[in-house]
matplotlib code that plots the C-alpha trace (Angstrom):
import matplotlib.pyplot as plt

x = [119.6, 121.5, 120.6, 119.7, 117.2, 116.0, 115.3, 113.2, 111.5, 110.2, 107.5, 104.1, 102.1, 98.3, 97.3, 98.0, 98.3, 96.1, 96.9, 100.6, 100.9, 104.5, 105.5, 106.2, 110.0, 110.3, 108.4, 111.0, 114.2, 112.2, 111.9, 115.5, 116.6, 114.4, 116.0, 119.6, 119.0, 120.5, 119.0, 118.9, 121.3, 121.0, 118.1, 116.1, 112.3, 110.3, 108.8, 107.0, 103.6, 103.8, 100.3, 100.2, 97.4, 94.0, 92.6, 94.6, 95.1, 91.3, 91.1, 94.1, 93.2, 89.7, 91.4, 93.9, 93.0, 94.5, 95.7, 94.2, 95.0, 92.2, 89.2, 87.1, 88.6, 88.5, 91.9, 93.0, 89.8, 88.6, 90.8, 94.1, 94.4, 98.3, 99.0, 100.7, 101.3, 103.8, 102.6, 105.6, 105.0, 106.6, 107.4, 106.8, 108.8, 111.6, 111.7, 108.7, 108.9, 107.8, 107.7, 111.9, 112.0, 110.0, 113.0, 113.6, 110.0, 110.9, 114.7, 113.2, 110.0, 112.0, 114.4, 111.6, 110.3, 113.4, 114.3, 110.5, 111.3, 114.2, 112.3, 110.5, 107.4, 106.6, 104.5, 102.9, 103.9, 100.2, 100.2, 96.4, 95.6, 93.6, 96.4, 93.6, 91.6, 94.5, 95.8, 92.7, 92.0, 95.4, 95.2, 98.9, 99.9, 99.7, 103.6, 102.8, 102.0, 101.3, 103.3, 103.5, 101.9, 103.7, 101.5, 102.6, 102.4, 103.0, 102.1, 99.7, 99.4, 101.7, 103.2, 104.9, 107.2, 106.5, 107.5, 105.5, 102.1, 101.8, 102.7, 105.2, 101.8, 103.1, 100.0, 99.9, 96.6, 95.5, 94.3, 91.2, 93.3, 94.0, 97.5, 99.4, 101.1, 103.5, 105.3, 108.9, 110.5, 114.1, 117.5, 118.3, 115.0, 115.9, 119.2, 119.9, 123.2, 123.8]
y = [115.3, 112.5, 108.6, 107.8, 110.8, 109.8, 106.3, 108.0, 110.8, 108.3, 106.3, 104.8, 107.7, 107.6, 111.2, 113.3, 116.4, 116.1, 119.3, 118.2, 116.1, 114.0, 115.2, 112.1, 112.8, 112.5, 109.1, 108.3, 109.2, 106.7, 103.8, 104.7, 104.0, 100.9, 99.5, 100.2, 97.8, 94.5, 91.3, 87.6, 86.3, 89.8, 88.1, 91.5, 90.4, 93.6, 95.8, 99.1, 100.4, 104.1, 106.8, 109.9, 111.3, 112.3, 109.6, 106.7, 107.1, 106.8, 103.3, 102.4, 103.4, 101.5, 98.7, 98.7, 98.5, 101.0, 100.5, 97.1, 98.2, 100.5, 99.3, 102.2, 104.8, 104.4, 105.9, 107.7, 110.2, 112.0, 114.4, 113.3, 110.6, 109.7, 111.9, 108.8, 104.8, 102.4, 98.9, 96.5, 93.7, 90.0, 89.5, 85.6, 85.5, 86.2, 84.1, 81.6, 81.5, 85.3, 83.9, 83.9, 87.2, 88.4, 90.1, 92.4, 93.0, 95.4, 95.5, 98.2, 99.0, 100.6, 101.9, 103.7, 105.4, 106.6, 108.2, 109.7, 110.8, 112.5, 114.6, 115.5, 113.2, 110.2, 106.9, 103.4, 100.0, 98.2, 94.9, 95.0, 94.1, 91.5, 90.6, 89.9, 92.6, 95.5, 92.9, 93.1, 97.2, 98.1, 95.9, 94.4, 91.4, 87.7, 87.8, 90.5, 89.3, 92.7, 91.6, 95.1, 98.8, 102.0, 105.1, 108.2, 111.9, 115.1, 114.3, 116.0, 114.3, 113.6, 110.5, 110.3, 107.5, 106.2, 103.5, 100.5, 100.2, 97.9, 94.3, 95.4, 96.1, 97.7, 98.4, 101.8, 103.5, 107.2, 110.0, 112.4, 115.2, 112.3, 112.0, 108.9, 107.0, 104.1, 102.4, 101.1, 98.6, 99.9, 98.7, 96.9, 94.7, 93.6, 93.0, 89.3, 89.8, 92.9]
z = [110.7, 111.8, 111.1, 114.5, 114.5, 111.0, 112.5, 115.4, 113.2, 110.3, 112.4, 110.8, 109.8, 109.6, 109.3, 106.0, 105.1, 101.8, 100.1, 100.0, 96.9, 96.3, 92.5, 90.2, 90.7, 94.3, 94.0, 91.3, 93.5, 96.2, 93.8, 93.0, 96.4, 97.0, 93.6, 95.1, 98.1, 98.8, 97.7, 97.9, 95.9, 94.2, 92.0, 92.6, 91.4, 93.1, 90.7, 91.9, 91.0, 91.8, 92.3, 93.2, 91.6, 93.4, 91.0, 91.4, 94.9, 95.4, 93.6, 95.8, 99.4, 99.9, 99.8, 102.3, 106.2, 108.8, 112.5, 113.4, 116.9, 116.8, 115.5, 117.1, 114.5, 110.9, 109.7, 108.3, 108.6, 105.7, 104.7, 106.2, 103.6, 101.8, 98.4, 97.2, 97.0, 96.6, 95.9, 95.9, 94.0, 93.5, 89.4, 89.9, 85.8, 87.7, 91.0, 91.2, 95.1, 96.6, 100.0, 99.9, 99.2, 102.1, 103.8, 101.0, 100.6, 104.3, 103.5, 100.5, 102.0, 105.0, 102.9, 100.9, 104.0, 105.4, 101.9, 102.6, 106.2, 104.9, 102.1, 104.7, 104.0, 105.8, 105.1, 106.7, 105.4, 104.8, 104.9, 105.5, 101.9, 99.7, 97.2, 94.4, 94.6, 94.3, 91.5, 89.7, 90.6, 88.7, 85.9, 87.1, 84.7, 85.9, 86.6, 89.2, 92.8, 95.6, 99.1, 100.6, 100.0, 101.3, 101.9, 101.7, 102.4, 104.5, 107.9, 109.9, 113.3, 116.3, 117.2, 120.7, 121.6, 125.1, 127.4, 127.5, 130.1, 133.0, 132.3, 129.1, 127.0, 123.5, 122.2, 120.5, 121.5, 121.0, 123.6, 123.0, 120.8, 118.8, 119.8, 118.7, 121.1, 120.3, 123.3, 122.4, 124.8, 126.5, 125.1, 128.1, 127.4, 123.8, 124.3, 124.8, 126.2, 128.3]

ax = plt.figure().add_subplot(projection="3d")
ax.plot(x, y, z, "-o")
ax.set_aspect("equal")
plt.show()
C-alpha cells in the first residue's frame, strides 16, 4: 500500500479483535522503529514498556480512559479490548525536563502505529492516563515517568472519514451499528496559504 493510504488506513482504533494476540516479536520490530526516530538534539530518553499478554494487558487497560467524545459508551466494550500496550515512558536519568521532549513523545508514538497499520494491526494513542497509578501498577523505577500509552490490536470495527457537520463541528460521533465516524477538515481549509 502506498504511504498516503497507510496515513488514511491507520486511524485511532477503539474496537479489537481479542482473539488476535501481537507475538512478542512484532512488538519488538515496533519498539525497533520507534527507537529509529529522530530526536531532540538526538538525546533519545524514551524507554518502552511492552504487554501483550492476557495478564498484563488487564492490569494495564483499567487504567486508561477511552473516547472522551463519547461519554455514553464505555469503550472499548468487552470483548473488543487491545491484545497489547506500549507505554512510552520519560527516563528523567537521562534528560531531567520530559516536557521538551513532548514532540518525540508522538514523533514515535505515530511512528509506532503506522509500523502497526502496516502489519496489518492498528492502535490508539491514550493520553487519558493517571501517570502515578500506571507508574505504581508496573513496578517502573523512579527514573521512569509514563507520557503516552499506545494500544494495540487487530481491529474489528469501522471507521469512516467524513466531512465536517454544520458550523465545521469535528466531533467524531458513532451511528446505531456502532459505526465510527471521524470528520476531517478539507485541504483548502488547513492550508494557510492557498
Amino acid at each position: 500500500m502506498d504511504f498516503h493510504e497507510l496515513v488514511k488506513k491507520n486511524r485511532s482504533y477503539r474496537g479489537f479483535d481479542e482473539s488476535v494476540m501481537i507475538p512478542r516479536e512484532k512488538m519488538l520490530e515496533i519498539v525497533d522503529c520507534a527507537r529509529l526516530c529522530p530526536s531532540s538534539v538526538n538525546i533519545q530518553p524514551l524507554k518502552y514498556f511492552i504487554s501483550f499478554t492476557k495478564e498484563q494487558n488487564a492490569v494495564i487497560q483499567p487504567l486508561t480512559g477511552w473516547a472522551r467524545q463519547l461519554p455514553e459508551l464505555d469503550l472499548p466494550f468487552e470483548g473488543h479490548r487491545p491484545t497489547a500496550f506500549i507505554v512510552i515512558c520519560h527516563d528523567t536519568d537521562i534528560a531531567e525536563n520530559a516536557e521538551r521532549f513532548y514532540k518525540d513523545v508522538g514523533i514515535t508514538a505515530q511512528t509506532m502505529l503506522l509500523c502497526a497499520t502496516d502489519m496489518g494491526y492498528g492502535g490508539c494513542m491514550i493520553g487519558n492516563f493517571v501517570p502515578d497509578k500506571v507508574k505504581a501498577a508496573l513496578s517502573l523505577p523512579k527514573n521512569l515517568i509514563p507520557v503516552l500509552i499506545v494500544a494495540f490490536g487487530k481491529p474489528d470495527e469501522n471507521i469512516i472519514l467524513t466531512e465536517p457537520g454544520e458550523n465545521g463541528d469535528v466531533k467524531y460521533y458513532r451511528d446505531k451499528q456502532n459505526n465510527h465516524y471521524v470528520p476531517k477538515r478539507a485541504l483548502d481549509e488547513v492550508l494557510i496559504n492557498n
